[in-house]
VEXVEX-168060 format. One record per residue (C-alpha): chain; x, y, z; residue in one letter; residue number from 1. Coordinates in nm, 2 decimals, padded with zeros to 4 digits. Layout:
% residues N
 unit      X      Y      Z code pos
    A      X      Y      Z    a NUM
...
This chain:
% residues 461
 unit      X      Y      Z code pos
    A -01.21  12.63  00.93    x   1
    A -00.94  12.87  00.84    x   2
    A -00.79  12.66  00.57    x   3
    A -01.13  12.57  00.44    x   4
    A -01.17  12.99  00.39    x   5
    A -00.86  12.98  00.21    x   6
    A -00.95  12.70 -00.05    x   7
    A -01.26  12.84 -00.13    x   8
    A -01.05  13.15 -00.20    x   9
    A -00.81  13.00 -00.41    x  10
    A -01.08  12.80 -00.61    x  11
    A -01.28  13.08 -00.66    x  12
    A -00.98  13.28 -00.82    x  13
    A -00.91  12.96 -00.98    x  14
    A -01.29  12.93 -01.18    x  15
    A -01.19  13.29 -01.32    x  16
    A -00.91  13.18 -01.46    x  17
    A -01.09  12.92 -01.64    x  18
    A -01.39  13.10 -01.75    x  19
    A -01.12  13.33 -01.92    x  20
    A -00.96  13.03 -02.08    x  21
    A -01.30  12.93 -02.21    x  22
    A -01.33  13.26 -02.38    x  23
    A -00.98  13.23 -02.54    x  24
    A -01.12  12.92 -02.70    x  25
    A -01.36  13.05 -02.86    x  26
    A -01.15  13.34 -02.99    x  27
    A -00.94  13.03 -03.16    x  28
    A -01.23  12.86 -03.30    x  29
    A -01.31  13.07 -03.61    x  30
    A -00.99  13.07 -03.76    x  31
    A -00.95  12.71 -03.73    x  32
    A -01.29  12.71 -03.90    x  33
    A -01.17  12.85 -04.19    x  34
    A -00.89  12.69 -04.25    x  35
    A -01.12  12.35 -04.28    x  36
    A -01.27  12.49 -04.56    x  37
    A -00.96  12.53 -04.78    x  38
    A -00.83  12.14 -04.69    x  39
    A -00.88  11.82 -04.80    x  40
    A -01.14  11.56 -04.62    x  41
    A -00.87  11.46 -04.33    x  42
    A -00.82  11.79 -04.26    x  43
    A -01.22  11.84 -04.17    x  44
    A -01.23  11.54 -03.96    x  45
    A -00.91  11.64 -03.77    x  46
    A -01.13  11.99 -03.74    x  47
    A -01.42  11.79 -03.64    x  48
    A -01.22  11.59 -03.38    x  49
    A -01.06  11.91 -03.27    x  50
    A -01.41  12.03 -03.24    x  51
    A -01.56  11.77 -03.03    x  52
    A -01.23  11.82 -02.81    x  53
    A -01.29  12.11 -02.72    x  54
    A -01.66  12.09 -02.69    x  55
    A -01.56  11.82 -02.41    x  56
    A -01.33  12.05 -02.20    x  57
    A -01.56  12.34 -02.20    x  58
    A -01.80  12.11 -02.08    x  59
    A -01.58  11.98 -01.81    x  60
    A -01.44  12.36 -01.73    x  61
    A -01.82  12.43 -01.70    x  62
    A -01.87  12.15 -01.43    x  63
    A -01.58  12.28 -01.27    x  64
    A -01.65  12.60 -01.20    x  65
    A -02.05  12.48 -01.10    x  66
    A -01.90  12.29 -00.87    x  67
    A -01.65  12.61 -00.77    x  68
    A -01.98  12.82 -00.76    x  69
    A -02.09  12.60 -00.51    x  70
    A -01.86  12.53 -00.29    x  71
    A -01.82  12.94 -00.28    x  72
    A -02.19  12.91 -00.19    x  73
    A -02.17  12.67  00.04    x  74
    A -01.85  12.90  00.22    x  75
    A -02.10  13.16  00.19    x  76
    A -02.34  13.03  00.40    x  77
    A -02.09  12.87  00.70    x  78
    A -02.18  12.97  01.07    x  79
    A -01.87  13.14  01.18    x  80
    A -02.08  13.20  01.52    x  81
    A -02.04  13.51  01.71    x  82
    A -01.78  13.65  01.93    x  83
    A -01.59  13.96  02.00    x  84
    A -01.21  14.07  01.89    x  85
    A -00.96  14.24  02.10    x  86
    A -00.77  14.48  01.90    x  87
    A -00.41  14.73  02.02    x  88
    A -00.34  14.95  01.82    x  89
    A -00.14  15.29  01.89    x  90
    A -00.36  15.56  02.04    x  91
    A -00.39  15.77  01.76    x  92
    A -00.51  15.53  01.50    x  93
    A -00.79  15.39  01.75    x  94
    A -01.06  15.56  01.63    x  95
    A -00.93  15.50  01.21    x  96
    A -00.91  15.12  01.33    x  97
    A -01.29  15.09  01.46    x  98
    A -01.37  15.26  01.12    x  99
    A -01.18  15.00  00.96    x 100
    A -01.33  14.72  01.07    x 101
    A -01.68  14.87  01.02    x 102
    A -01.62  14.89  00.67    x 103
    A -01.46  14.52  00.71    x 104
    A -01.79  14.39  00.83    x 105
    A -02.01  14.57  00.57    x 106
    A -01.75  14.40  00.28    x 107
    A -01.80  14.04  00.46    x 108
    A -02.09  13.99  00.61    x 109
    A -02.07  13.65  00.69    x 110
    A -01.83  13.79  00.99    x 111
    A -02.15  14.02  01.08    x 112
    A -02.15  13.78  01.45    x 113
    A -01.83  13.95  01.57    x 114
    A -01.75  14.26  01.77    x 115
    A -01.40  14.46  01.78    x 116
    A -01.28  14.61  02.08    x 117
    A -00.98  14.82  02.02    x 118
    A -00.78  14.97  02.27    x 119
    A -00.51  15.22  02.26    x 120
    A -00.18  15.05  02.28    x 121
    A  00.15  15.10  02.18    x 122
    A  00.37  14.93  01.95    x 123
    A  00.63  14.96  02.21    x 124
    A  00.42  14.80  02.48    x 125
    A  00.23  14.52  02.29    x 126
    A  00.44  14.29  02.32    x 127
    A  00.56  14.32  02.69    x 128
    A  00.20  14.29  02.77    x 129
    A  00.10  13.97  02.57    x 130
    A  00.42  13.81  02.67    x 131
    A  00.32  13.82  03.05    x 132
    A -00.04  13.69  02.98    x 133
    A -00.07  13.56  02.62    x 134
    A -00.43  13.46  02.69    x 135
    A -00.55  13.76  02.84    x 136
    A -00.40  13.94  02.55    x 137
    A -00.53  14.09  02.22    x 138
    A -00.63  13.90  01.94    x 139
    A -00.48  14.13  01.68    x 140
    A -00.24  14.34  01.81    x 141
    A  00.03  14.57  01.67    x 142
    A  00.39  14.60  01.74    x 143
    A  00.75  14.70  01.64    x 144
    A  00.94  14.47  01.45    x 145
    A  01.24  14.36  01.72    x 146
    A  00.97  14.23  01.97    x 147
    A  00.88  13.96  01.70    x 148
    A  01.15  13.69  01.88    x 149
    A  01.00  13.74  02.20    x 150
    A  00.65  13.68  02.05    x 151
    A  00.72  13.38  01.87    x 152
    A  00.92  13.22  02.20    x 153
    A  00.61  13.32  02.40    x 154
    A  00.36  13.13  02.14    x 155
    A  00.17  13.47  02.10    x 156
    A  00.20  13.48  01.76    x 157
    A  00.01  13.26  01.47    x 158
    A  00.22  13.15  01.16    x 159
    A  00.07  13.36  00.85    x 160
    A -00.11  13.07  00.65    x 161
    A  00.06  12.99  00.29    x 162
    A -00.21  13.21  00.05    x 163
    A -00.17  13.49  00.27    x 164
    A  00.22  13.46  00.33    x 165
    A  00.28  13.48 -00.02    x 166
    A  00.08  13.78 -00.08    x 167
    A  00.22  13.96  00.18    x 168
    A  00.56  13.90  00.02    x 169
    A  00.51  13.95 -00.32    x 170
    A  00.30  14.30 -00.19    x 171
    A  00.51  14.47  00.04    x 172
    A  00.89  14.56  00.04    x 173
    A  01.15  14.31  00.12    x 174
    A  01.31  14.55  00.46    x 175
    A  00.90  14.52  00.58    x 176
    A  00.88  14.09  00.44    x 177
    A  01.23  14.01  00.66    x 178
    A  01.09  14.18  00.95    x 179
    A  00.82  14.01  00.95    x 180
    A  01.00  13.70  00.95    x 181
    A  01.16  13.46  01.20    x 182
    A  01.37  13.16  01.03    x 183
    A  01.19  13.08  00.72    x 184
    A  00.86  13.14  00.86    x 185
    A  00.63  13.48  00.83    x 186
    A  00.51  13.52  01.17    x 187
    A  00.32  13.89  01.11    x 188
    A  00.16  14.13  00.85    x 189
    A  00.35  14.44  00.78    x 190
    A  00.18  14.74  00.83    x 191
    A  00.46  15.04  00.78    x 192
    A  00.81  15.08  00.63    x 193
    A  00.85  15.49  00.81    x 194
    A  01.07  15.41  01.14    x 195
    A  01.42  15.51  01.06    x 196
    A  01.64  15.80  01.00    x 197
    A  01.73  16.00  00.73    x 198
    A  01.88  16.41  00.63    x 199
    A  01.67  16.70  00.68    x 200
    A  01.83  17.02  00.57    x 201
    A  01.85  17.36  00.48    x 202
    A  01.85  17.35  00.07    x 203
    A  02.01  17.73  00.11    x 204
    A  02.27  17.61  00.29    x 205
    A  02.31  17.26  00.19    x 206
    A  02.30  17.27 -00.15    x 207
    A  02.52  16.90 -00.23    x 208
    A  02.38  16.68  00.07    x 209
    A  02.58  16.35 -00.08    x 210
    A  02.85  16.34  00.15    x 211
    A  02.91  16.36  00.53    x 212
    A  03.23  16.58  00.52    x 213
    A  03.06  16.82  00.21    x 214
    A  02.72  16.89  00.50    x 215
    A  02.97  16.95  00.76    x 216
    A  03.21  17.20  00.56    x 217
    A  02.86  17.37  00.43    x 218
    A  02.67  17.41  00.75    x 219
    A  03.03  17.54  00.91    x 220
    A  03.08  17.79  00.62    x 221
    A  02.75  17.93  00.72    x 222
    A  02.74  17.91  01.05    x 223
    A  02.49  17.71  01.08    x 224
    A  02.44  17.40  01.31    x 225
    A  02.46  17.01  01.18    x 226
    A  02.27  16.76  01.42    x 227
    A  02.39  16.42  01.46    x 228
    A  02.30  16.21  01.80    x 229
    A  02.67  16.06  01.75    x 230
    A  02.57  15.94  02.16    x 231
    A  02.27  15.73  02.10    x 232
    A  02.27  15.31  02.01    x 233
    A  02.02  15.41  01.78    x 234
    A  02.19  15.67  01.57    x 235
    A  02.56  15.55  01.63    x 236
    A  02.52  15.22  01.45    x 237
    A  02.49  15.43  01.13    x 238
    A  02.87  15.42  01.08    x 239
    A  02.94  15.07  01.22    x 240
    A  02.71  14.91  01.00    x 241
    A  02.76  15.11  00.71    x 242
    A  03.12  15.05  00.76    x 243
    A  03.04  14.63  00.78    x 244
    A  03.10  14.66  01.16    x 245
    A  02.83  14.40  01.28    x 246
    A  02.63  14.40  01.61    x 247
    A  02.36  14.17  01.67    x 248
    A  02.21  13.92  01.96    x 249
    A  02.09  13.55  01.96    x 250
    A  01.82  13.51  02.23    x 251
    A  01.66  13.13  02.38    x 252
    A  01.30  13.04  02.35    x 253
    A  01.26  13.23  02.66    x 254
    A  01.41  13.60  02.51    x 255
    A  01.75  13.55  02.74    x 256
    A  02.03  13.71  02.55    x 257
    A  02.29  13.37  02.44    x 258
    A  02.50  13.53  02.18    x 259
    A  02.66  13.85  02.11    x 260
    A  02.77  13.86  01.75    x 261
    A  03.00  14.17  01.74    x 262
    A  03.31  14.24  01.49    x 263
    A  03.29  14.61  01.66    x 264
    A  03.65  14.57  01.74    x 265
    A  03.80  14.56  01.39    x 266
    A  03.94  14.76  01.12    x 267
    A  03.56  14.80  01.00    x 268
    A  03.52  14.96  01.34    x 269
    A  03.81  15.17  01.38    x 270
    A  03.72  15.35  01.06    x 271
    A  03.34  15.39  01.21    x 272
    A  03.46  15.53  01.49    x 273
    A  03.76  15.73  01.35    x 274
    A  03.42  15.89  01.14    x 275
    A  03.26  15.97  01.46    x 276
    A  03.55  16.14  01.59    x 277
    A  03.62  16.35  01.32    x 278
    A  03.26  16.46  01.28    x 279
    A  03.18  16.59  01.66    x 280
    A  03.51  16.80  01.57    x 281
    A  03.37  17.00  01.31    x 282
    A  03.27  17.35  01.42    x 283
    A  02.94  17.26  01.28    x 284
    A  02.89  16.96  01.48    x 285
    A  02.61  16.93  01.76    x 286
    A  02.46  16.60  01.95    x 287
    A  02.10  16.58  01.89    x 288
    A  01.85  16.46  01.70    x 289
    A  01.55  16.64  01.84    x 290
    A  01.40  16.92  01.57    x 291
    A  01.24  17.11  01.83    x 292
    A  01.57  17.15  02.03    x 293
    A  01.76  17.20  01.72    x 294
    A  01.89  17.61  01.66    x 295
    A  02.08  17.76  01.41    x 296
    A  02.00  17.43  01.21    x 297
    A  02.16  17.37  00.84    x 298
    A  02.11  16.98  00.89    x 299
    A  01.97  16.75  01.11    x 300
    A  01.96  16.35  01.10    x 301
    A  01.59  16.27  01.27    x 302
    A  01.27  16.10  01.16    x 303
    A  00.94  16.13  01.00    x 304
    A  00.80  16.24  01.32    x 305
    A  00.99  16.56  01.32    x 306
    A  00.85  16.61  00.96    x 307
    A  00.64  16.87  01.03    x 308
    A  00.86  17.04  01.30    x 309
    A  01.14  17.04  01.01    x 310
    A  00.89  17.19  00.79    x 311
    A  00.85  17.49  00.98    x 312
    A  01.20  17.52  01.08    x 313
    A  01.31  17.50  00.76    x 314
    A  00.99  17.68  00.51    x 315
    A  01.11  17.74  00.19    x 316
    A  01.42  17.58  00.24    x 317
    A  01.27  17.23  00.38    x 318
    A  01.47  16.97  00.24    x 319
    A  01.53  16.55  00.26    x 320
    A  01.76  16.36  00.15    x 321
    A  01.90  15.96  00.26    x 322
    A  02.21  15.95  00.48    x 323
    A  02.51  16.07  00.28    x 324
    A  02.84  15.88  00.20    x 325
    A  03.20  15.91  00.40    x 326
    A  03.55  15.85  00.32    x 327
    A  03.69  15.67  00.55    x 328
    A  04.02  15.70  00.75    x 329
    A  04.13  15.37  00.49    x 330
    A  04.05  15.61  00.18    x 331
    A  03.73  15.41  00.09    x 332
    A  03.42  15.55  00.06    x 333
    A  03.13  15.42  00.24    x 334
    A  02.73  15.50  00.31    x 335
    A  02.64  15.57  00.62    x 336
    A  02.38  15.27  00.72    x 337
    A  02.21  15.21  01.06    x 338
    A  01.84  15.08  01.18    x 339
    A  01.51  15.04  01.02    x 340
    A  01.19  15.02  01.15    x 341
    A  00.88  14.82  01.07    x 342
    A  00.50  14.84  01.20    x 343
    A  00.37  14.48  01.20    x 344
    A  00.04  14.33  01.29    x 345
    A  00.00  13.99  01.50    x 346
    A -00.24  13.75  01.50    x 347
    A -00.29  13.54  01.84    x 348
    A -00.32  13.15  01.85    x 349
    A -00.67  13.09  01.89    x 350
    A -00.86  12.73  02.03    x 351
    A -01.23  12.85  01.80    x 352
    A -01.10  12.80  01.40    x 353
    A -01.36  13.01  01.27    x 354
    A -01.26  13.30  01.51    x 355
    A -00.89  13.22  01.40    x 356
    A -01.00  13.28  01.06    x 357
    A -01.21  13.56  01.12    x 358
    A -00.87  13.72  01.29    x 359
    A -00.67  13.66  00.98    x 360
    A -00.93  13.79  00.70    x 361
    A -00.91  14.11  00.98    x 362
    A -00.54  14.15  00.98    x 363
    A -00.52  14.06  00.60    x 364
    A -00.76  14.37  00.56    x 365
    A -00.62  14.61  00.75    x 366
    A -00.26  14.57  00.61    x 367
    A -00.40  14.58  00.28    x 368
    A -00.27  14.84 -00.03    x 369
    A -00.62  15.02  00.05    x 370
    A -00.61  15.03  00.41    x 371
    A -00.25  15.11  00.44    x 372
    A -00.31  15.43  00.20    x 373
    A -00.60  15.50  00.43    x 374
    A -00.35  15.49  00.70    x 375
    A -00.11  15.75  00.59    x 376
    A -00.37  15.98  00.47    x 377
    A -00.53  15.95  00.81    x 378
    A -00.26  16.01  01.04    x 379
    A  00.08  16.00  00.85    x 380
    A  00.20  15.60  00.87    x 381
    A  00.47  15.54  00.56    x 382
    A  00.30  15.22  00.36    x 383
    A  00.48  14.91  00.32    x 384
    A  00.27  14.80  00.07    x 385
    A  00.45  14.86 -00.26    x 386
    A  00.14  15.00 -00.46    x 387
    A  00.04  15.25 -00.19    x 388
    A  00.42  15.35 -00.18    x 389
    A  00.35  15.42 -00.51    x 390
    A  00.08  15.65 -00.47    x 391
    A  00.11  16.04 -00.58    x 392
    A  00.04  16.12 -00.25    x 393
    A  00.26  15.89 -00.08    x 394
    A  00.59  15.93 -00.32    x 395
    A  00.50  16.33 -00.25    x 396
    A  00.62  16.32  00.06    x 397
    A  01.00  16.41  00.09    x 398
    A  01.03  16.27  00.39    x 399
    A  00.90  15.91  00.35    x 400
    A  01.07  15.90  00.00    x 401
    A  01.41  16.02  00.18    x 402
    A  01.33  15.74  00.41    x 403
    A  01.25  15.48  00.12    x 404
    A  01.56  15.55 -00.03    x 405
    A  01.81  15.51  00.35    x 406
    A  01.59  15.21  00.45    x 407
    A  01.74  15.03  00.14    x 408
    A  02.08  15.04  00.33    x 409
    A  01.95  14.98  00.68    x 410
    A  01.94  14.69  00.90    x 411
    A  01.63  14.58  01.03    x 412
    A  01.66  14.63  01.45    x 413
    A  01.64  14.33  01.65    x 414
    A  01.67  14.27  02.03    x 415
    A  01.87  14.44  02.24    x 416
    A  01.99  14.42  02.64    x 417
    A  01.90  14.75  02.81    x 418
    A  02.25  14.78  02.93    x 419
    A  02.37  14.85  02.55    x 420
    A  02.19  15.13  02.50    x 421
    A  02.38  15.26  02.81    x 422
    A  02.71  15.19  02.69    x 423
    A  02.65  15.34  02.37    x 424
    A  02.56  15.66  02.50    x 425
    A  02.87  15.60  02.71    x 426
    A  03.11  15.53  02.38    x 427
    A  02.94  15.87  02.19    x 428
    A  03.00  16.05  02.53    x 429
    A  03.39  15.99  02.54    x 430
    A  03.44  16.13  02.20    x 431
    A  03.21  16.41  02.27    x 432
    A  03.42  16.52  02.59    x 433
    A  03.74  16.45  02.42    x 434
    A  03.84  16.15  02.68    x 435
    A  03.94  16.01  02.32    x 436
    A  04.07  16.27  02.15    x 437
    A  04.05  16.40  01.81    x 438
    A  04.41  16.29  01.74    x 439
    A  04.42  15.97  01.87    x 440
    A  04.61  15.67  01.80    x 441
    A  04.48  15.37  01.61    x 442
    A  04.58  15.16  01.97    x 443
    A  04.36  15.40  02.14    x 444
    A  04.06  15.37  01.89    x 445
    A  04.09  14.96  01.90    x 446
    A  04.13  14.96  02.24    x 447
    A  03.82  15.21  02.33    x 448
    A  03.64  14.92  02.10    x 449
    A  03.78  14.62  02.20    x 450
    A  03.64  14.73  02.58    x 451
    A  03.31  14.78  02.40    x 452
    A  03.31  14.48  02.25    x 453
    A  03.37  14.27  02.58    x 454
    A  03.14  14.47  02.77    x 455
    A  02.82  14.38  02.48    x 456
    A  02.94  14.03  02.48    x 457
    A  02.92  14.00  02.86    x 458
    A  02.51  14.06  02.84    x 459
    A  02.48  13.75  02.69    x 460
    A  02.65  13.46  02.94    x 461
């Protein structure tokens, strides 16, 4: 039943392309008219013949799209029976998501025999929960991008049919399309492109935000405060990837971790962490990344949840910017990188076709350009969709645009063992206390990495 949805789809969208040929014919017609009249006899019967052609094929583009008109007809009137749809969503857009699929039902009424039930939870949890009990899960449920392995091992995902996969890709941005993918496949629908990190700053204090050492030197010259979590496996991989460093984990059908794929301990890692070091000793410097704990602030690397908080820190001042360059200990110059974040929708294998294709018209809808700029006016959510990006309203807001611009160098974040997040605070912590010292050797710096390196390696075997 799903595909049958989609055909009639595609051949209804087809018998309006036709019915605009037709009229383009018969913008041609006159002029080949005319020119008859100033030709010999051949010409006319060539124009008669040409005539009579085309007579033919409106006559067959007219059958066509009867027959299209029909078939849309007949799609019209199917039973998709009655039943009721689990929906998680995060607790606060619960209330904007029974709205939603309100106005869903009052758009397609031929759904009219189905019920939502939406429950408040998060993107964070979603997938822990329909990975222990897939059946007993939601139907349409959303989560964050790195639990998409884990979902697809688990069979608690369905593949995104073609029509659909290929409007979600030529719709949304590419960071939000790979995200949503696993192989070659499209496993969800993207809902947001806003979880990352980014500069907020203090425009009267910061006044060239382009570079990591120029912030520092600024914010020091003023004696004000620059916030960098330089401790956290979130923040940290900002100058490993954006140095090339690469840290990443292959995972079985079963989400068991089989394959660390570090090059942490290399010359692309020593100058990451030589950056590190030589930020957390600038008199600016603080660990943190936490608006609301921030004092004394010039500059702050956070989110877009601490957008308003930054606002009112900041007032006039409030500024955003993407995460600025470095030179390297080499000489090079380099931008600082890191993790992006996507918001995706699921869709749950389902034995009942027409509820599987009453699921995916659902999730097609609420990740939709409209629904997507309903979201952010709602409650805040950075679109993915590239025309709601595009909106006044959405390119108004400095942070998401500050955002926009980092997540073009950012790496989407996949799965990770619990243990690393440990050991990076661990690695952040030993420059913070000095254990490797501002001065240190090149041995020292490998070495610190090279332990690293073993340590994230030894969480997959």
């Amino acid at each position: 039943m799903k595909k049958k949805l989609v055909s009639v789809l595609l051949t209804t969208a087809m018998a309006a392309s036709m019915l605009a040929g037709c009229g383009s014919n018969g913008g041609n017609a006159e002029p080949a008219a005319d020119t008859a009249e100033s030709t010999e006899a051949p010409a006319e019967d060539a124009a008669e013949e040409t005539t009579e052609e085309a007579a033919e094929e409106e006559t067959a583009e007219e059958e066509t799209t009867e027959d299209a008109a029909e078939e849309e007809a007949a799609a019209d009137d199917t039973d998709y029976g009655t039943g009721e749809i689990k929906i998680w969503v995060a607790d606060n857009v619960v209330d904007f998501t029974k709205e939603q699929f309100d106005k869903f039902i009052e758009k397609n009424p031929q759904f009219s025999g189905y019920t939502a039930v939406v429950e408040a939870t998060g993107e964070g949890d979603a997938a822990g929960n329909m990975i222990t009990d897939v059946q007993a899960g939601a139907d349409i449920f959303g989560f964050a991008q790195d639990q998409i392995a884990r979902l697809v091992s688990a069979g608690a995902l369905e593949v995104v049919e073609d029509s659909n996969a290929e409007k979600i890709k030529a719709d949304n941005d590419a960071g939000a399309v790979t995200a949503a993918t696993v192989g070659d496949t499209l496993y969800a629908y993207p809902l947001t492109a806003d979880n990352g990190y980014f500069l907020y700053y203090d425009k009267s204090v910061v006044t060239d935000p382009s570079t990591l050492e120029g912030i520092a030197e600024q914010c020091a010259a003023a004696g004000k405060n620059f916030y960098f979590e330089i401790n956290s496996g979130w923040y940290q991989t900002a100058f490993f990837f954006g140095t090339g460093a690469e840290l990443t984990y292959d995972t079985d059908n079963d989400g068991n971790f089989t394959k660390c794929n570090s090059t942490y301990a290399s010359d692309e890692g020593v100058v990451a962490l030589n950056e590190i070091i030589e930020l957390a000793n600038s008199p600016a410097f603080q660990n943190g990344s936490s608006v609301s704990s921030a004092t004394d602030c010039g500059a702050i690397v956070d989110g877009t949840w601490d957008a308003e908080a930054a606002k009112e820190m900041f007032g006039d001042n409030y500024a955003c910017a993407k995460l600025p360059t470095f030179t390297g200990s080499d000489g090079k110059n380099y931008q600082l990188s890191g993790f992006g974040g996507y918001k995706l929708l699921g869709v749950k294998p389902q034995e009942d076709e027409n509820k599987l294709a009453v699921c995916d018209a659902l999730a097609d809808y609420l990740s939709s350009e409209e629904v997507q700029l309903a979201r952010f006016n709602a409650v805040g959510w950075g679109p993915s969709n590239l025309k709601a990006q595009a909106a006044d309203e959405v390119k108004s807001d400095e942070a998401l645009t500050a955002l926009g611009e980092q997540l073009k160098f950012a790496i989407p974040q996949g799965q990770y063992p619990g243990d690393y997040w440990s050991l990076a605070t661990s690695l952040g912590d030993s420059v913070i206390s000095g254990e490797i010292a501002a001065d240190a050797s090149e041995d020292v710096v490998k070495k610190a990495l090279e332990d690293f390196q073993a340590t994230c390696e030894s969480y997959a075997k």
